[in-house]
N, C-alpha and C positions, 0 to 999 in steps of 0.2 A: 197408036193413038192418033186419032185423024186431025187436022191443024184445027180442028172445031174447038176439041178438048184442049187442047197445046195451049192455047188464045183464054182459058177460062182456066187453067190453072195456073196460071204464071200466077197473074196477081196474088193467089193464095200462096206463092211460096215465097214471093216478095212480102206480104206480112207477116207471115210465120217468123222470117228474120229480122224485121224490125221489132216483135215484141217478144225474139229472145234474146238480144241485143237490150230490149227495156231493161226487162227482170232481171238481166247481168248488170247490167250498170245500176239500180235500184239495188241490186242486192247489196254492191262492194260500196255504194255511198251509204247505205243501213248502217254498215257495220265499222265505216269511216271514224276514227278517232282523232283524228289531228286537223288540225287548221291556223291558218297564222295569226299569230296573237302575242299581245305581250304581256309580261307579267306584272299579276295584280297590283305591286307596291312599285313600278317602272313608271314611268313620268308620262313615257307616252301610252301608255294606257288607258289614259283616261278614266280611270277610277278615282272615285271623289266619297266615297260612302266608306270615313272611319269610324263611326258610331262606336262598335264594340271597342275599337282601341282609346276613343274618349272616354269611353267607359272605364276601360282599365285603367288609364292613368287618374282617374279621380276616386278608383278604388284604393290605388296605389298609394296616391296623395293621403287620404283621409285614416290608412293603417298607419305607415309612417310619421305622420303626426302625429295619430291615437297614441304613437310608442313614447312622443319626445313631450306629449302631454301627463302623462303616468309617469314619467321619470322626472317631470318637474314636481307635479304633487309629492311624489314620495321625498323628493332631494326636499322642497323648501315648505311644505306645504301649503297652507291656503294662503297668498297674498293680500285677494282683495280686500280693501281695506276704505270703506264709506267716508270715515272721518279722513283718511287719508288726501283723498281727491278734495274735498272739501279745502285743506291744508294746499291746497297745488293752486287756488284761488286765490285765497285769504291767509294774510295772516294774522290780522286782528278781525275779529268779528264783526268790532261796531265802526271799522274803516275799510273803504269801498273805492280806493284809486281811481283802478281799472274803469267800473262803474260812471265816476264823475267826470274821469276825463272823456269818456266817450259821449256824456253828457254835452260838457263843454264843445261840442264838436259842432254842435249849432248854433255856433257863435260864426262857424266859417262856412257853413251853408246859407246864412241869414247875407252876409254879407256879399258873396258870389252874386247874390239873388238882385240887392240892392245894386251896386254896382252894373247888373245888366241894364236894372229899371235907368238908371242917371243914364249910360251910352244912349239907351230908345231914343231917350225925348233929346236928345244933346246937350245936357245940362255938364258932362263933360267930354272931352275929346278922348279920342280914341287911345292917344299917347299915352294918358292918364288913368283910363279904365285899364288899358293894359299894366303898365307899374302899379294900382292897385290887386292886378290880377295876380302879379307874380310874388306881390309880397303877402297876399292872401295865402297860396300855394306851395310858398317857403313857408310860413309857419304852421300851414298841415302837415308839412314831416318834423320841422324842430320844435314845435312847442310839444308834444307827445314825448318827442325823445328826450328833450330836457327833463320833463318831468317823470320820464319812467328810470331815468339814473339818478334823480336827486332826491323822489322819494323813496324810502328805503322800507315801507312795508310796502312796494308792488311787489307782487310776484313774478316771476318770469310768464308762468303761465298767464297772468293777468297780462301783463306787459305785448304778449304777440297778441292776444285779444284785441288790446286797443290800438296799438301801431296797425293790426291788420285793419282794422275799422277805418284810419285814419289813412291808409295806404287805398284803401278803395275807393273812401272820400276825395282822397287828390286828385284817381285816376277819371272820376268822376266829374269833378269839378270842371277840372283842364277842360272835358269833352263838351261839360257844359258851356264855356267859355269859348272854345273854336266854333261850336255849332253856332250859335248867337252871333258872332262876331261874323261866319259866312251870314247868317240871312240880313244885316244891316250891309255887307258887300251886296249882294243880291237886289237888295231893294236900291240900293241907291244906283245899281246898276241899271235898270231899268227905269228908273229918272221916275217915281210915281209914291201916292203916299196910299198908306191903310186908311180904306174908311173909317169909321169911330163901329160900322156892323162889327169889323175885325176885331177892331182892338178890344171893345168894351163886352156886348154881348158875351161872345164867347169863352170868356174869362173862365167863368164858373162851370167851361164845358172839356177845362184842360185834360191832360191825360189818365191824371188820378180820379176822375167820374165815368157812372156808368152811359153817361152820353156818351154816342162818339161823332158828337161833329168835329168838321176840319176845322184845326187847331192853323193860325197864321200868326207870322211874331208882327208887333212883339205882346200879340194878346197869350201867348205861353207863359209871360215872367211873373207868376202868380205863386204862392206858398205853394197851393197845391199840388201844382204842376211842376218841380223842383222835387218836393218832398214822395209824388209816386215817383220820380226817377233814382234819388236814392234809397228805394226800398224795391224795386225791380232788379232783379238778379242779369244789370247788363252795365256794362261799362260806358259804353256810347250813348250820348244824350241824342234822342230824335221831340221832331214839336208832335210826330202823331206817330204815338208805338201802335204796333198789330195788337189787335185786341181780342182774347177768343169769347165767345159768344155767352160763355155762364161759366160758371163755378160747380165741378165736379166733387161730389161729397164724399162719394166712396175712392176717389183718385187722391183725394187730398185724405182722407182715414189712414189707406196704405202708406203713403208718403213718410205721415208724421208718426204710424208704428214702425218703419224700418227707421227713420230718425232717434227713434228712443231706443229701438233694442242695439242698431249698428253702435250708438255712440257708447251702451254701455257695452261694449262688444269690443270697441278698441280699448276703452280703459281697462276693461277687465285684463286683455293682452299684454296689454304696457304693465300693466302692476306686477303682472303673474312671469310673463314670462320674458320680455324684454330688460326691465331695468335689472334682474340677475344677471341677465347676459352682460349685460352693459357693466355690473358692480365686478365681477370675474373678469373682466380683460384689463383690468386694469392694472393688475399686477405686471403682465407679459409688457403691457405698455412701460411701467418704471425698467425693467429690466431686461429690456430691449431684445425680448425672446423673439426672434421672427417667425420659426414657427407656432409658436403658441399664438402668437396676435395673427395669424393667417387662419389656423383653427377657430379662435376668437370672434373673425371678423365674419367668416364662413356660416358659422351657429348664430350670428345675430343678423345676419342678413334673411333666412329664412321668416322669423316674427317682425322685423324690419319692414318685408315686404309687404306679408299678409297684410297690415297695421296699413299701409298704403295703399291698399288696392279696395281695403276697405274703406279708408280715410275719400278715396277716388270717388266710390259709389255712391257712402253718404254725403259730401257736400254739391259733387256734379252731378247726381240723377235725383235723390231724394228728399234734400234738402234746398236747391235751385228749383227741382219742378214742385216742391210744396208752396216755397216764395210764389214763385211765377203764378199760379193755378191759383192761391189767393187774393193775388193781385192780376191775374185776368191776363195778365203778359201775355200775347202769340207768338213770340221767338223764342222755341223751346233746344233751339241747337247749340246745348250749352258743351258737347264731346263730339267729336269724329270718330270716326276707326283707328284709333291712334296704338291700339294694338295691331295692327297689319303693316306698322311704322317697317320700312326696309330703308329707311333715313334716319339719320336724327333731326334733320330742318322738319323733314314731314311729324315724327313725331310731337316736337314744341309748335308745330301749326296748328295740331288737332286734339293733344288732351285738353287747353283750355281754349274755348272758342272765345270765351269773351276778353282775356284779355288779349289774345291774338288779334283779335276784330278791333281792338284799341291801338296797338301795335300799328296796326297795318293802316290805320284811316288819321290819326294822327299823330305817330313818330314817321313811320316809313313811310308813306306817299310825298309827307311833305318836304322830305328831306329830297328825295328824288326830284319833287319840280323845283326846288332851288337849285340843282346839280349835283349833288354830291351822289354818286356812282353806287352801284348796286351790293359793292362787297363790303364798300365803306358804313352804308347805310345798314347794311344786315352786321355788322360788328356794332355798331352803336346800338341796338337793338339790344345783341346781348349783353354788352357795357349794362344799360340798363336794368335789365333783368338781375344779372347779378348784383347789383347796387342795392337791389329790394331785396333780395333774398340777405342779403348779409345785415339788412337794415332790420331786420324782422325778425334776426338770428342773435346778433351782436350786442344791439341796443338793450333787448329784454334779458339778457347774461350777462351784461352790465362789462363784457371783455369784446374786446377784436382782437379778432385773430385772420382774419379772412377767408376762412377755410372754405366756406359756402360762395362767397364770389372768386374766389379760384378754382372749385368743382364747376359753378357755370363757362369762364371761362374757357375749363379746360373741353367743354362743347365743339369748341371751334376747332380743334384737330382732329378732336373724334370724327367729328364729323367729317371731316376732309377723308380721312382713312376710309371711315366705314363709305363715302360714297364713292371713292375710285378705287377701292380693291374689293371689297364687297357686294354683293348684287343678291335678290330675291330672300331665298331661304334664311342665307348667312348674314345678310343684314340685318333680319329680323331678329335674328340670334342675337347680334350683336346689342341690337338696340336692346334687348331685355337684360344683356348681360349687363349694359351700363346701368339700368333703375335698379337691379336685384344687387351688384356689387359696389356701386358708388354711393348711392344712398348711406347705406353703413358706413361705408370708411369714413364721411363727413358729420356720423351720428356721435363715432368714434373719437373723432379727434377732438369736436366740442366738449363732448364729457371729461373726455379726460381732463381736458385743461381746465373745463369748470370744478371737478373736482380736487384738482389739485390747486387750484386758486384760491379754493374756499374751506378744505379742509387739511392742505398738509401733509403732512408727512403721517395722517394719520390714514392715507389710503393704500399705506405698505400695508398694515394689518388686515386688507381685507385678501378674504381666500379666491384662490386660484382657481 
C-alpha cells in the first residue's frame, strides 16, 4: 500500500475505534442499574411526598375510632340528650344569671370610657384616672366571682360564660387604658394641642363606621369607638384598626355553618362519649388503682383531645373570622403553626395570637423597660396565665383546688427539658404529648373532686 493509501486510511481506523469504544460504553451505561442514593424514608434524601402515608393514617384514625364509636353505642346507648344541654345552662327557666351579669358588664365599659373622657380635657390628674382605673379593673374580676359563688342557680357552665366574658373585658379594658394614657404621653410630648378638625369632626368617623378616616385622640373616646373594640375579636385596643374593604357573604355563610354544626359536634362528644369516660374513672380514682386510672386516663385522653382540637378550630378560625368578617376587622392572625411547636414557649406564642400580642405589648415589654430581666418577666407571664386559667376553672365549681394553675405552672420545667434535651422531631412529640396527656389528668382531677364534693359517697356506686 503506497503512503498515499497509508495517509487516507488511518483516520478510518481511528474512528472505527472511537465508535466501538461509544457503543461499548452505551451499551454497559444501558444496562447500568446502580447509582448513589439514599433511601426513600433517609433524611438525606430528600423526599418530602408522604401523601399516601397521610392517607393511611387518617384511614387508620377513622377505623379505629369507627370501632370505639360502635362499642360506645352498643355499651351506653344514645346519650344525646337536648333538654340535657339545655339543663348545663339553666336551672331555672325564668332566671338568667349568666345572661344579666354579662349584661351588667356595661356598667364597666361605660365607665373606662368616662374616665378616659375626664384625663383628655384634664378635668382630673392622671394619679386619679389611674386609681379609678384600677378599681374599675379589680371589680371586672371580683364582682362576676362574687356573684357566681353566691348565687346558687348559676351554673358552672353559665358561670365560665360570664367570667370568660368578663376576663376578656379586663384584658381589653387595661389595653384600652395603656393605649389612651401613651397618646396623652405623646401629645404632651410634643408640646402641641388637637385642633377641634380632630377632635370634633371625626367623632362619628371612629372605628366602628364604614368611614375610614384617620382616627386622632382624643377624638376616639366616643361609645362607638370603645363598643367596635369590644366586639372585634382582638385584645389590643388601636385608635385605627385595619379595615378590609367589604363584607364577604359566602365567607361569612361557611363561617356560621361550621359554627353550628362544630358546636353541636362537640356536645354531642361530651355527652356521648366523654362524660362515661369521665363517670368510669372514678371508681379507680376512690380506690387508688394505678393501673386502672392509667388505663382511665389513656381512654379519655383520646375524646379529650378530639373535643380540643375541635373546640381550637371553632373558636380561632370560625368563629373569630365570622366576628372579624362582620365587623370588617383586617387582622385576621388569630393562630400561627403552633402545631410545628418543637418548643413549648413557641407553642403558647402561637396557638393564641391575641392574647400573646397582649402579653407581649403590655405585661412583657413593660416590665422589661422598667428592668426586670428576661427569665423574671417570662415567669410572670405564666404566673398570670395560670391565675386565669384557675380563675375560669375554680370560681364556676365553686372549689379550689389549683390543679389548672399547677398544670400551667408546671410549663416552666417542661419546657426547660423539652428545650435542652430535645430538638426537631422529638420535640414536637413531646409538645403533643403534653396537650394529648395533660389536658386529661387536669380534666381528671377536677371531676373527681367536684363529684365527690357534691355527691358523696354516692360515687362508690357508679360502675367501673
Amino acid at each position: 500500500m503506497t503512503p498515499i493509501f497509508n495517509n487516507l486510511y488511518q483516520p478510518l481506523v481511528i474512528g472505527r475505534k472511537h465508535v466501538i469504544n461509544y457503543c461499548v460504553t452505551h451499551f454497559v451505561c444501558l444496562f447500568s442499574c446502580h447509582k448513589l442514593q439514599e433511601s426513600l424514608l433517609s433524611s438525606n434524601s430528600g423526599y418530602s411526598n408522604y401523601r399516601g402515608i397521610l392517607n393511611w393514617c387518617v384511614v387508620m384514625l377513622v377505623l379505629s375510632n369507627a370501632r370505639l364509636v360502635l362499642e360506645n353505642l352498643i355499651k351506653y346507648g344514645i346519650l344525646v340528650d337536648p333538654i340535657q344541654i339545655i339543663s348545663l345552662f339553666l336551672k331555672d327557666p325564668y332566671s338568667w344569671p349568666a345572661l344579666c351579669l354579662i349584661i351588667v358588664s356595661n356598667v364597666f365599659i361605660m365607665a373606662a370610657l368616662y374616665i378616659e373622657r375626664k384625663l383628655s380635657v384634664g378635668t382630673i390628674s392622671e394619679c386619679t384616672g389611674t386609681f379609678l382605673h384600677c378599681i374599675n379593673l379589680a371589680a371586672l374580676l371580683f364582682v362576676p366571682a362574687a356573684t357566681v359563688l353566691s348565687v346558687s342557680s348559676m351554673t358552672p357552665v353559665g358561670g365560665v360564660m360570664a367570667l370568660g366574658v368578663f376576663t376578656v373585658l379586663f384584658l381589653k379594658l387595661y389595653s384600652y387604658r395603656d393605649v389612651n394614657k401613651w397618646c396623652r404621653e405623646s401629645r404632651r410630648a410634643k408640646a402641641r394641642t388637637l385642633s377641634r378638625s380632630h377632635s370634633c369632626p371625626s367623632v362619628h368617623k371612629a372605628n366602628g363606621t364604614a368611614g375610614y378616616t384617620h382616627v386622632s385622640y382624643p377624638g376616639n373616646l366616643t361609645h362607638r369607638d370603645i363598643y367596635y373594640f369590644i366586639f372585634v375579636p382582638t385584645l389590643c385596643y388601636e385608635l385605627n384598626f385595619p379595615r378590609s374593604p367589604r363584607i364577604r357573604k359566602r365567607f361569612l355563610l361557611r363561617r356560621l355553618l361550621e359554627m353550628l354544626f362544630l358546636m353541636q359536634l362537640m356536645i354531642g362528644l361530651i355527652q356521648q362519649w366523654m362524660v362515661p369516660t369521665i363517670q368510669n374513672s372514678m371508681k379507680p380514682f376512690q380506690d387508688m388503682d394505678l393501673s386502672r386510672i392509667v388505663e382511665r386516663l389513656l381512654k379519655l385522653a383520646v375524646p379529650n383531645h378530639f373535643i380540643w382540637l375541635i373546640f381550637f378550630y371553632w373558636y380561632f378560625h370560625s368563629s373569630m373570622n365570622f366576628v372579624a368578617e362582620l365587623m370588617q376587622f383586617g387582622d385576621r392572625e388569630f393562630y400561627r403553626d403552633w402545631w410545628n411547636s418543637e418548643t413549648i414557649p413557641y407553642f403558647w406564642s402561637n396557638w393564641n395570637i391575641p392574647v400573646h400580642k397582649w402579653c407581649l405589648r403590655h405585661f412583657y415589654k413593660p416590665m422589661l423597660v422598667k428592668g426586670v430581666n428576661k427569665f423574671t418577666a417570662q415567669l410572670a407571664v405564666f404566673f398570670m396565665s395560670a391565675f386565669f386559667h384557675e380563675y375560669l376553672v375554680s370560681v364556676p365549681l365553686k372549689m379550689f383546688r389549683l390543679w389548672a394553675f399547677l398544670g400551667m405552672m408546671a410549663q416552666i420545667p417542661l419546657a426547660y427539658f423539652v428545650g435542652r434535651f430535645l430538638r426537631g422531631n422529638y420535640g414536637n412529640a413531646a409538645v403533643w404529648m403534653s396537650l394529648i396527656i395533660g389536658q386529661p389528668i387536669a380534666v381528671l382531677m377536677y371531676f373527681h373532686d367536684y363529684y365527690v364534693l357534691h355527691y358523696g359517697n354516692a360515687a362508690e356506686g357508679v360502675a367501673a
